[in-house]
MARPA-395296 format. One record per residue: x, y, z of N, C-alpha, C in turn; residue number from 1; residue in three letters. Coordinates in pm, 1 decimal. Layout:
<recs>
<rec><n_X>X</n_X><n_Y>Y</n_Y><n_Z>Z</n_Z><ca_X>X</ca_X><ca_Y>Y</ca_Y><ca_Z>Z</ca_Z><c_X>X</c_X><c_Y>Y</c_Y><c_Z>Z</c_Z><i>NUM</i><aa>Ala</aa></rec>
...
</recs>
This chain:
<recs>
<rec><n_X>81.6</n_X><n_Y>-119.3</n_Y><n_Z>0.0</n_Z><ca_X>0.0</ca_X><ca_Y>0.0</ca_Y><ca_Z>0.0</ca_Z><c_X>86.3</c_X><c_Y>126.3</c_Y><c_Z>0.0</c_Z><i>1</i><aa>Unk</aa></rec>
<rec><n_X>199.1</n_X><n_Y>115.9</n_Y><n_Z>74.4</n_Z><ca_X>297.2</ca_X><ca_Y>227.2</ca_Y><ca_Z>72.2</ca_Z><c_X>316.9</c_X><c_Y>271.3</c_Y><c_Z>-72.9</c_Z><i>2</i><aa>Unk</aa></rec>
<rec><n_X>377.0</n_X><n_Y>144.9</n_Y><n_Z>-133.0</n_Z><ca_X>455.3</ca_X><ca_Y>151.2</ca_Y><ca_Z>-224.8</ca_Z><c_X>354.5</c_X><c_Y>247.9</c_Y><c_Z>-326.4</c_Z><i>3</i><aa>Unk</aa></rec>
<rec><n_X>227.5</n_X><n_Y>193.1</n_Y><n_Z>-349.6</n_Z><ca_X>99.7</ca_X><ca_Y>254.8</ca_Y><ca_Z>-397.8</ca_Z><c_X>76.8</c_X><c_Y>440.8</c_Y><c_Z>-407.5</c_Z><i>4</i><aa>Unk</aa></rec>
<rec><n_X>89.8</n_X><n_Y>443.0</n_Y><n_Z>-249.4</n_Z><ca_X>100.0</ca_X><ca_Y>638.4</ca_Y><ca_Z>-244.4</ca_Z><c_X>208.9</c_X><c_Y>633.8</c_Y><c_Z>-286.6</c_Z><i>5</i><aa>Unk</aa></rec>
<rec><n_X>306.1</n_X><n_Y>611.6</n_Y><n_Z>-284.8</n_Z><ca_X>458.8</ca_X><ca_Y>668.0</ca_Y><ca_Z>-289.3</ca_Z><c_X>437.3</c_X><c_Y>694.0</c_Y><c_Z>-463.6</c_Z><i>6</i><aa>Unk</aa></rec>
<rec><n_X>430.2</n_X><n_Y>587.4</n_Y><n_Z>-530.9</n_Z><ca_X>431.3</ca_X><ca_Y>592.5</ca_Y><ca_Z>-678.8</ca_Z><c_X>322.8</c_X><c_Y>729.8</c_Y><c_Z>-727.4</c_Z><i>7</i><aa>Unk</aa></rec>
<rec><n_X>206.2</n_X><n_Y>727.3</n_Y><n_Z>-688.5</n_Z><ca_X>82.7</ca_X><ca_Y>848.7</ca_Y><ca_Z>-709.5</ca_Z><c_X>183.4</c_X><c_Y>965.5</c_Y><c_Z>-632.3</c_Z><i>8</i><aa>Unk</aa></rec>
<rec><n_X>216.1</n_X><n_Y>928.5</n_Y><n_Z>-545.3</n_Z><ca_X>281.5</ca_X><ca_Y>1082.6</ca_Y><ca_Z>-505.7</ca_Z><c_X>367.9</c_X><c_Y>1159.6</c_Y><c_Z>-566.4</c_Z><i>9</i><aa>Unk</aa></rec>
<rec><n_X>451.1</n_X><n_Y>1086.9</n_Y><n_Z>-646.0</n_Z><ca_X>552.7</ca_X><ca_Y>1092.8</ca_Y><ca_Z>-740.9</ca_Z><c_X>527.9</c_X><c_Y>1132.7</c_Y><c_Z>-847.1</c_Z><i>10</i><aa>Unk</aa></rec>
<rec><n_X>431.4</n_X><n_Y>1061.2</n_Y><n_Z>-920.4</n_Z><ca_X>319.9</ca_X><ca_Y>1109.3</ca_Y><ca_Z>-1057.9</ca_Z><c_X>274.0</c_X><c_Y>1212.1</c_Y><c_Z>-1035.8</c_Z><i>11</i><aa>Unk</aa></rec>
<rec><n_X>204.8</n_X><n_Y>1243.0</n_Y><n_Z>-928.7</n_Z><ca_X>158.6</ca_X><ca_Y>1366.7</ca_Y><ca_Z>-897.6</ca_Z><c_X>214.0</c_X><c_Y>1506.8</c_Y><c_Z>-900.6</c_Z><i>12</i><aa>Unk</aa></rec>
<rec><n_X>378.0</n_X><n_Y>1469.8</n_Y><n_Z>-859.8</n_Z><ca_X>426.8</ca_X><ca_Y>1608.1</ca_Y><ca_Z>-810.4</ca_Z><c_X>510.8</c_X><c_Y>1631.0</c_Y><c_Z>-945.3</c_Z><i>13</i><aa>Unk</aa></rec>
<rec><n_X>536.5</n_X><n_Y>1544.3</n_Y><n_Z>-1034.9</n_Z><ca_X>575.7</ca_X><ca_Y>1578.4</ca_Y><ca_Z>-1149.0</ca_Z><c_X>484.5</c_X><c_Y>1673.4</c_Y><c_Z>-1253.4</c_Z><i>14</i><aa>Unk</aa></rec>
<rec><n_X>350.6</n_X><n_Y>1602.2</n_Y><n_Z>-1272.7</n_Z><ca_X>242.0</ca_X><ca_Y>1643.2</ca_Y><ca_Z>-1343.6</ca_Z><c_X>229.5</c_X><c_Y>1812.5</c_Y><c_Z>-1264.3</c_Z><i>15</i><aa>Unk</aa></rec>
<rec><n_X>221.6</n_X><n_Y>1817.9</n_Y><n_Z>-1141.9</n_Z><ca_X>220.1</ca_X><ca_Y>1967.1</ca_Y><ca_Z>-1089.3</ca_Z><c_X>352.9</c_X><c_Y>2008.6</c_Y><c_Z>-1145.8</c_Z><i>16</i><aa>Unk</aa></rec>
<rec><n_X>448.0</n_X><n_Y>1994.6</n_Y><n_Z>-1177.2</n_Z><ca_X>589.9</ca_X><ca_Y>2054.5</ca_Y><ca_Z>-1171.5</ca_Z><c_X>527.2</c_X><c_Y>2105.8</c_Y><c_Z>-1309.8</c_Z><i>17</i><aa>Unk</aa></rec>
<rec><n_X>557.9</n_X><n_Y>2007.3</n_Y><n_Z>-1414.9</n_Z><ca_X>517.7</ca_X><ca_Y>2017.2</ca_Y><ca_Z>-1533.8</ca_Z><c_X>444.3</c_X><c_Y>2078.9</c_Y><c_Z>-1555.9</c_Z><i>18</i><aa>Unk</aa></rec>
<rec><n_X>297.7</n_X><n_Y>2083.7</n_Y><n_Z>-1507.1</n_Z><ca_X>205.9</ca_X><ca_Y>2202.0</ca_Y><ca_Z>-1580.3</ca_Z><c_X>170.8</c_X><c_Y>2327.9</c_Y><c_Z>-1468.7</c_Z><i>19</i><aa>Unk</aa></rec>
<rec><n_X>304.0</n_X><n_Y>2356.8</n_Y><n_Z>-1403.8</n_Z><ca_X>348.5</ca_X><ca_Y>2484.6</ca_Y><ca_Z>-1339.2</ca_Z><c_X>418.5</c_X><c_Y>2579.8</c_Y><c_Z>-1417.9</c_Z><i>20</i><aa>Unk</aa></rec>
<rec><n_X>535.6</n_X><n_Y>2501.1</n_Y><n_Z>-1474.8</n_Z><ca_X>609.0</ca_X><ca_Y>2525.8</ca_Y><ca_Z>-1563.9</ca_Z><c_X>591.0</c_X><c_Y>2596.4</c_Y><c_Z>-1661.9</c_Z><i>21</i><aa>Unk</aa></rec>
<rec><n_X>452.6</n_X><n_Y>2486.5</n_Y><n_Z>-1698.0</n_Z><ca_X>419.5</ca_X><ca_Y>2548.1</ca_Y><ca_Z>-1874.2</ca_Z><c_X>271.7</c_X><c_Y>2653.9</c_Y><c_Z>-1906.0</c_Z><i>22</i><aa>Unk</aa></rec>
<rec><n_X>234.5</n_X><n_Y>2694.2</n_Y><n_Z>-1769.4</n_Z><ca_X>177.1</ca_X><ca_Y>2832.7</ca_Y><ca_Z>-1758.1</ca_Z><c_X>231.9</c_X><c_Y>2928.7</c_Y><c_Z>-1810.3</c_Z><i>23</i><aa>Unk</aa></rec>
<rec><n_X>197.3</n_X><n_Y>3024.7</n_Y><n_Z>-1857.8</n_Z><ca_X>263.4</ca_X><ca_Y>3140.9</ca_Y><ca_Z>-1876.5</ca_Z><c_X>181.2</c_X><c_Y>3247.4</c_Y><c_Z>-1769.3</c_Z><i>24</i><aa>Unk</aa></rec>
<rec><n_X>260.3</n_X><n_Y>3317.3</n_Y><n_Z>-1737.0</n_Z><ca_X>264.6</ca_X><ca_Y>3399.7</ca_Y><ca_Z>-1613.8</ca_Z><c_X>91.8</c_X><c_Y>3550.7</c_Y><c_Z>-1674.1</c_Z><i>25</i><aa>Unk</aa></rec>
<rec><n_X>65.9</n_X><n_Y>3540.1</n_Y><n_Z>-1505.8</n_Z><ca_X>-37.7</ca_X><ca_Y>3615.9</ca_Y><ca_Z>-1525.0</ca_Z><c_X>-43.4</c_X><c_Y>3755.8</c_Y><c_Z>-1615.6</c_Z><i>26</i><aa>Unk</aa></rec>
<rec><n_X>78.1</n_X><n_Y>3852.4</n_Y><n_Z>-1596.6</n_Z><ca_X>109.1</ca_X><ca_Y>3994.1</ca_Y><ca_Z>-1699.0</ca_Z><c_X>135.5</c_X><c_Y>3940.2</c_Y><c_Z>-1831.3</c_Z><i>27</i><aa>Unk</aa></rec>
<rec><n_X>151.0</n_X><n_Y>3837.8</n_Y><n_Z>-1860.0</n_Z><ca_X>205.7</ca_X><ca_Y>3799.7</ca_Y><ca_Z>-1953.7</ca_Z><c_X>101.6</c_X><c_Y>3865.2</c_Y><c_Z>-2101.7</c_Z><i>28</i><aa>Unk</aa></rec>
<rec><n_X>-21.3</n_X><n_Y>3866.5</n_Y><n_Z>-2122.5</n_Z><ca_X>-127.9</ca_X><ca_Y>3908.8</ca_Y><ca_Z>-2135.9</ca_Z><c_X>-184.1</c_X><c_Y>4015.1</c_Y><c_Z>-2087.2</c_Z><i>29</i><aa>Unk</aa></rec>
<rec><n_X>-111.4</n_X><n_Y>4136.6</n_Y><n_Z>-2045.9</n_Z><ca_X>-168.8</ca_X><ca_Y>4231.2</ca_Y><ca_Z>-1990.0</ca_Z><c_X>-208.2</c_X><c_Y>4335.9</c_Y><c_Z>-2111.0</c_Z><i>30</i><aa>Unk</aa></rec>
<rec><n_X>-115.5</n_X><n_Y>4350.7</n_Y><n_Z>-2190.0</n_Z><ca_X>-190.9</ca_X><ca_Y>4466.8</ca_Y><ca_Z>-2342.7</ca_Z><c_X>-262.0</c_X><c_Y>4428.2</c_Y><c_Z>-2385.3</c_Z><i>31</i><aa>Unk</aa></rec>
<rec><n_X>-315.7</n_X><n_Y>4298.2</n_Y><n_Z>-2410.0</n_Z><ca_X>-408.6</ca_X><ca_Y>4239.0</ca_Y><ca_Z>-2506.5</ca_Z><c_X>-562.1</c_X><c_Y>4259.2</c_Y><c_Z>-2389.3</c_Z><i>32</i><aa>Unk</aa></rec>
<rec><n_X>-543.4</n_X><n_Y>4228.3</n_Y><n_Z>-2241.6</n_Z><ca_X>-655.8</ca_X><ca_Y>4235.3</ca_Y><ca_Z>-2206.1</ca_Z><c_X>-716.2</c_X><c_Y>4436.8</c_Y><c_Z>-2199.3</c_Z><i>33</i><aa>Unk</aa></rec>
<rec><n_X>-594.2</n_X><n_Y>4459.7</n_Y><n_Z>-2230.9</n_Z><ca_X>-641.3</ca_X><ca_Y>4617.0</ca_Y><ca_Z>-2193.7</ca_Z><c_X>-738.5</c_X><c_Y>4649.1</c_Y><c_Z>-2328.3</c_Z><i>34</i><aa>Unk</aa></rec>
<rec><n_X>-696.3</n_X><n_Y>4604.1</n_Y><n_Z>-2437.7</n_Z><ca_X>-708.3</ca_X><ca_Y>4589.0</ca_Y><ca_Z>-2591.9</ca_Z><c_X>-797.6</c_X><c_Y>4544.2</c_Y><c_Z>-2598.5</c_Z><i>35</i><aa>Unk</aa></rec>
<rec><n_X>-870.5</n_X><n_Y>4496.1</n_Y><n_Z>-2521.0</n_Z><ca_X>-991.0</ca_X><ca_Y>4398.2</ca_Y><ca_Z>-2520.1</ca_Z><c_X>-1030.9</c_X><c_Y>4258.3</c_Y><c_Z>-2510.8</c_Z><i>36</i><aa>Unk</aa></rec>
<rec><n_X>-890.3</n_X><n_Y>4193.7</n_Y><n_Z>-2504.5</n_Z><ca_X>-896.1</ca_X><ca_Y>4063.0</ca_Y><ca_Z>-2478.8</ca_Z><c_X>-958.9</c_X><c_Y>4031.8</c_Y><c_Z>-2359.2</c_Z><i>37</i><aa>Unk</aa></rec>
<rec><n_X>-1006.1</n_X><n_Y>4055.9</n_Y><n_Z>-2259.7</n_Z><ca_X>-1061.9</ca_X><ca_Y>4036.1</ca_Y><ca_Z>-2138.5</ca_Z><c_X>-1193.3</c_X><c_Y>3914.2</c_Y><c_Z>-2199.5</c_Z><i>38</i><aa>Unk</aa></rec>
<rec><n_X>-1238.8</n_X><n_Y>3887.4</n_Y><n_Z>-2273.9</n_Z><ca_X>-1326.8</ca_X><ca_Y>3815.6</ca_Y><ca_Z>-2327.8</ca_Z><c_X>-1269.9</c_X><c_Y>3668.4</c_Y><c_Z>-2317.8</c_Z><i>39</i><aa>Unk</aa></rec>
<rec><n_X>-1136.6</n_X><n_Y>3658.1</n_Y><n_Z>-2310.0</n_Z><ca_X>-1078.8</ca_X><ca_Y>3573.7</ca_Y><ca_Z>-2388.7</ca_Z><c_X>-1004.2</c_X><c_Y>3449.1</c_Y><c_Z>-2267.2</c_Z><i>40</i><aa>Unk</aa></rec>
<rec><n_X>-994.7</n_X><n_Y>3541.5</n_Y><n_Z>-2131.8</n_Z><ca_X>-967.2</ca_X><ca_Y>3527.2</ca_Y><ca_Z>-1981.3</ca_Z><c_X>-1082.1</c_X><c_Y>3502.1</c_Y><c_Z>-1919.3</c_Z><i>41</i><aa>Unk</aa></rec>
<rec><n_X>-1249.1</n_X><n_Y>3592.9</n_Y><n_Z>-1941.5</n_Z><ca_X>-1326.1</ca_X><ca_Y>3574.8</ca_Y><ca_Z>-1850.6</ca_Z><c_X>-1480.5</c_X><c_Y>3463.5</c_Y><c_Z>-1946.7</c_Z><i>42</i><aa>Unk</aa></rec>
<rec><n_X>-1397.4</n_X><n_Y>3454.6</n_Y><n_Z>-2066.7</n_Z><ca_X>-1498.8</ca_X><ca_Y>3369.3</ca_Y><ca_Z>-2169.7</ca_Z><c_X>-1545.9</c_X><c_Y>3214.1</c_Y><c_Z>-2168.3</c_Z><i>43</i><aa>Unk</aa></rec>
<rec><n_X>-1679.4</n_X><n_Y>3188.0</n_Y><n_Z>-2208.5</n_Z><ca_X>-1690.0</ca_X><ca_Y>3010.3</ca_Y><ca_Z>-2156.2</ca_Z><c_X>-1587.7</c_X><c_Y>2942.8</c_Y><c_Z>-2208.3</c_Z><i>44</i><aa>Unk</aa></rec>
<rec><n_X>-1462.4</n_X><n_Y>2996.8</n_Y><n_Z>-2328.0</n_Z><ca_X>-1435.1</ca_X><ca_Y>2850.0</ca_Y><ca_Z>-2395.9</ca_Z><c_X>-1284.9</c_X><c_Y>2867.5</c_Y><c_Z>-2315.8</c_Z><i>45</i><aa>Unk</aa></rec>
<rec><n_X>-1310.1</n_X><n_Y>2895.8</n_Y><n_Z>-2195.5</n_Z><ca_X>-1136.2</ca_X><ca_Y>2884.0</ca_Y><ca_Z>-2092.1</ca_Z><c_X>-1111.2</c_X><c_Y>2783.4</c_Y><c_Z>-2080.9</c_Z><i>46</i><aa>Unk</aa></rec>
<rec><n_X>-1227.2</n_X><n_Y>2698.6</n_Y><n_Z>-2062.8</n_Z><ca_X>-1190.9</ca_X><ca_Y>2596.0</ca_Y><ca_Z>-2011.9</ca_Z><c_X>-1144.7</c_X><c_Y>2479.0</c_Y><c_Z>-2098.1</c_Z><i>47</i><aa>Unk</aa></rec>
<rec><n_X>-1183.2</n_X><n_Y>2478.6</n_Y><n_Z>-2216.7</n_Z><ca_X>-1135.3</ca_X><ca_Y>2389.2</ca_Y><ca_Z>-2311.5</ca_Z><c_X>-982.4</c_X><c_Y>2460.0</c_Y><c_Z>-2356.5</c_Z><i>48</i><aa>Unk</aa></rec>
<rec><n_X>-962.5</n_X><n_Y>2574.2</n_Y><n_Z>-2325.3</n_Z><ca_X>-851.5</ca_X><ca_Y>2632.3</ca_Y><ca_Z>-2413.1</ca_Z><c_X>-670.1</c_X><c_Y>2515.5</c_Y><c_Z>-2343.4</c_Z><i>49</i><aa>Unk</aa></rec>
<rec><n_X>-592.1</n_X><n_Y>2559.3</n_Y><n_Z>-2345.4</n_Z><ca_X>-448.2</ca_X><ca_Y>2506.2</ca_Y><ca_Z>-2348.8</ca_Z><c_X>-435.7</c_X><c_Y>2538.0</c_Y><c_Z>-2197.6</c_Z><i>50</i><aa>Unk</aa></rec>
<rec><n_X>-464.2</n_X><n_Y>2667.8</n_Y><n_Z>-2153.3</n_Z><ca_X>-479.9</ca_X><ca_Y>2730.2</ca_Y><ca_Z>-2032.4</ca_Z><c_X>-561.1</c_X><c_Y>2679.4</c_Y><c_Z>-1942.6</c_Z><i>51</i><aa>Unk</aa></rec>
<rec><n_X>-652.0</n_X><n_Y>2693.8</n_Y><n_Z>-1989.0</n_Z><ca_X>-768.7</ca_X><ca_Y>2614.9</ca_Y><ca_Z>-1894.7</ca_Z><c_X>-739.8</c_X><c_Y>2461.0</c_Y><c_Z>-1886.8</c_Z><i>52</i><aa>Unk</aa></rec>
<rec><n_X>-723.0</n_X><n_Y>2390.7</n_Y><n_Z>-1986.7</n_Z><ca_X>-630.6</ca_X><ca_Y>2233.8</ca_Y><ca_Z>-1935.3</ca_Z><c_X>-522.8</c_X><c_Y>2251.6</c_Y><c_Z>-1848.9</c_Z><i>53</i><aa>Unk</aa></rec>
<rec><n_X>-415.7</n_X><n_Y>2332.6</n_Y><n_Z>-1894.8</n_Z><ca_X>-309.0</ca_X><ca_Y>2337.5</ca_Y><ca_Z>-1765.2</ca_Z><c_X>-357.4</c_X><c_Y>2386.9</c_Y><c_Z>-1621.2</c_Z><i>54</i><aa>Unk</aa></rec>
<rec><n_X>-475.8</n_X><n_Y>2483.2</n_Y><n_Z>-1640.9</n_Z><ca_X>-528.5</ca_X><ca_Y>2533.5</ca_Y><ca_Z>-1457.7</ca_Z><c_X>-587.1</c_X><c_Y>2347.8</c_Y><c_Z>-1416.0</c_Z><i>55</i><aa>Unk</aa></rec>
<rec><n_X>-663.5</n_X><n_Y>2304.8</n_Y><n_Z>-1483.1</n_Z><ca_X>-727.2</ca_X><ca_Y>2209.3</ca_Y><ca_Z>-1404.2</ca_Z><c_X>-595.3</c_X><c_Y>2082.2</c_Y><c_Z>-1396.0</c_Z><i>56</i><aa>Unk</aa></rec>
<rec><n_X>-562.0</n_X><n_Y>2053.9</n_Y><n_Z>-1451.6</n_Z><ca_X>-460.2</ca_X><ca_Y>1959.8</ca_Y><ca_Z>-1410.3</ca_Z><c_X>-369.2</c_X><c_Y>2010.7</c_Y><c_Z>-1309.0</c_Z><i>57</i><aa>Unk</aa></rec>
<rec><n_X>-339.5</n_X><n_Y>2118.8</n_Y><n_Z>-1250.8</n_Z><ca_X>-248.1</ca_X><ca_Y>2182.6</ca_Y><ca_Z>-1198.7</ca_Z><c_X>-345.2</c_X><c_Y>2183.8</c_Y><c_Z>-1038.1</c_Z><i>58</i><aa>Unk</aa></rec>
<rec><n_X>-467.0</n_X><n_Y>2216.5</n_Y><n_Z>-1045.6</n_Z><ca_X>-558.7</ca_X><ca_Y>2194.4</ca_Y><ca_Z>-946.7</ca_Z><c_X>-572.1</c_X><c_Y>2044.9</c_Y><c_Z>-896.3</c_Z><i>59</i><aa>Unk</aa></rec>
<rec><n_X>-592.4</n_X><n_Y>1948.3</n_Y><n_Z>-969.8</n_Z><ca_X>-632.3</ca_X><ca_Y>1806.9</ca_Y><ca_Z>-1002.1</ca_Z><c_X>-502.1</c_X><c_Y>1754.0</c_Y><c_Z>-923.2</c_Z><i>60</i><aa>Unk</aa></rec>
<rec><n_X>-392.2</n_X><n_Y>1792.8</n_Y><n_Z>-962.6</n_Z><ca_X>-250.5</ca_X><ca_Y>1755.3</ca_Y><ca_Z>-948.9</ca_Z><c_X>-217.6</c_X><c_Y>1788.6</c_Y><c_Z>-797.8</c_Z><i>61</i><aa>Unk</aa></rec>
<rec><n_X>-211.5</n_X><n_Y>1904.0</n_Y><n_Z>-743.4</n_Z><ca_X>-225.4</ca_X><ca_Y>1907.6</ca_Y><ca_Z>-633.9</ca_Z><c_X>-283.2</c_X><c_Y>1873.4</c_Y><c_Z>-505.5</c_Z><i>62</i><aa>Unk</aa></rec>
<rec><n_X>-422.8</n_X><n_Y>1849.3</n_Y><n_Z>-558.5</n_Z><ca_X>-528.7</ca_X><ca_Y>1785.4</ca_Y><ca_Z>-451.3</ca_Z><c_X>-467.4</c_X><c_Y>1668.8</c_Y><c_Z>-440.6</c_Z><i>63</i><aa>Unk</aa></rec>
<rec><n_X>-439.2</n_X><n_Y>1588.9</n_Y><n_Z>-580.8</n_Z><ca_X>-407.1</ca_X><ca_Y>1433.8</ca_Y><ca_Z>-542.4</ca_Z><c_X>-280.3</c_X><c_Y>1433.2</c_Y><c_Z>-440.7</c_Z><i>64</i><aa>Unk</aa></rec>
<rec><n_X>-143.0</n_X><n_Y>1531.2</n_Y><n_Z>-515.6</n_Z><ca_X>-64.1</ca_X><ca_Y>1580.0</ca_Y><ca_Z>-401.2</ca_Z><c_X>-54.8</c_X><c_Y>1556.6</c_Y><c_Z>-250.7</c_Z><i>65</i><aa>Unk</aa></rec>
<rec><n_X>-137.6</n_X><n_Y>1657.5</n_Y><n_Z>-208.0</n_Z><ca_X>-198.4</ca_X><ca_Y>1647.6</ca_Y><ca_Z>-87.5</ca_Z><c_X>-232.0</c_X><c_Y>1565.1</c_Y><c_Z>-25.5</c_Z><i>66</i><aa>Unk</aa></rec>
<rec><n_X>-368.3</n_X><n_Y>1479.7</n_Y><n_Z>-54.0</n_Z><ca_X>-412.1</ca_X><ca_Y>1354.1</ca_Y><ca_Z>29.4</ca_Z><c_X>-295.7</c_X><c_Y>1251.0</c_Y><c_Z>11.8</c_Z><i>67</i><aa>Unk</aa></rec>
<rec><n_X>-212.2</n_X><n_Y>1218.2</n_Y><n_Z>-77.1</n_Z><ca_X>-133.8</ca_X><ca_Y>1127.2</ca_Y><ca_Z>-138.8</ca_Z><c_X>33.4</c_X><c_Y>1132.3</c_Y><c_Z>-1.9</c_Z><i>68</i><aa>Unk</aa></rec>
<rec><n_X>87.8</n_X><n_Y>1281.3</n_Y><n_Z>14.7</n_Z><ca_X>124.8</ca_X><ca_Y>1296.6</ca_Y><ca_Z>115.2</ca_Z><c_X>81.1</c_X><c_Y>1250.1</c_Y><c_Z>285.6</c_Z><i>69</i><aa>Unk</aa></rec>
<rec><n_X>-21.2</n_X><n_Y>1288.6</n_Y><n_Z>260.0</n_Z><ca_X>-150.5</ca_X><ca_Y>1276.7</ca_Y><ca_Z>426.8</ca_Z><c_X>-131.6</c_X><c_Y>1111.8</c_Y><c_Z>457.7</c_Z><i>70</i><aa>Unk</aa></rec>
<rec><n_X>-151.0</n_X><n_Y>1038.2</n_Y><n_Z>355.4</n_Z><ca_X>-200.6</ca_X><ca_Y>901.5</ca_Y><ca_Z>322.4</ca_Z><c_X>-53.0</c_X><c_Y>857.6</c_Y><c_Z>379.8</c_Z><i>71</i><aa>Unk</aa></rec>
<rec><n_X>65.4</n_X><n_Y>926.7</n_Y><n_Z>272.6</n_Z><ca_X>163.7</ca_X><ca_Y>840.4</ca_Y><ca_Z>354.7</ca_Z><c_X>234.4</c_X><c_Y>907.0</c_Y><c_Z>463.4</c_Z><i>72</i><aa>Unk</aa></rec>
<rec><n_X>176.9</n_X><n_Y>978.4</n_Y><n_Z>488.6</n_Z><ca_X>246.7</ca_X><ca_Y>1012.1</ca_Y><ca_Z>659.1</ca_Z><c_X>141.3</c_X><c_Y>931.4</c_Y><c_Z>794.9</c_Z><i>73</i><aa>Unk</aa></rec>
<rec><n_X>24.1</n_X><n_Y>940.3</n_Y><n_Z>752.2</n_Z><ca_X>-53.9</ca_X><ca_Y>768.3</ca_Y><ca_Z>830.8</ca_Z><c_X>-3.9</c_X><c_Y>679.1</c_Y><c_Z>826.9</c_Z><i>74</i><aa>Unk</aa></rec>
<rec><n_X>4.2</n_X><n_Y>626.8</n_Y><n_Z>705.3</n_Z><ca_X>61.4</ca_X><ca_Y>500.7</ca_Y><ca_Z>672.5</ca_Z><c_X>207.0</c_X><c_Y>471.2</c_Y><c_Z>737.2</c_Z><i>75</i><aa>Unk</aa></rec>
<rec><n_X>288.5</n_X><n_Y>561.9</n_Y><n_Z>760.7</n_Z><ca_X>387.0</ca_X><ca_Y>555.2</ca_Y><ca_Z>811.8</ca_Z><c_X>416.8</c_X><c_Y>582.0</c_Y><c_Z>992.4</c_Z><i>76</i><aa>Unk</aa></rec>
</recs>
């Protein structure tokens, strides 16, 4: 069972590393929203966009993170 979290914990903190990484930073987009892109940040299709996959895996990634840590500090 150890061995179990240990491996998810591992997967986990990579997949967070990784799609930490490959965010691009919040200003990064700051002329375009002044320009009017604000549509494009506060619009339904975020969530399908490249961005919106990297926020939820990055969310997803962490939660598992978390309990996955918790799990093996019980376990131990």
């Amino acid at each position: 069972m150890e061995l179990v979290v240990r491996i998810l914990l591992i997967i986990a903190s990579l997949i967070l590393i990784a799609s930490i990484l490959l965010q691009s930073g919040k200003s990064a987009g700051m002329s375009g929203d002044i320009a009017g892109g604000a549509e494009s940040i506060w619009g339904k299709s975020k969530g399908r966009s490249y961005e919106g996959k990297l926020e939820k895996a990055t969310t997803i990634s962490a939660i598992i993170f978390v309990i996955a840590s918790l799990a093996l500090v019980a376990i131990q």
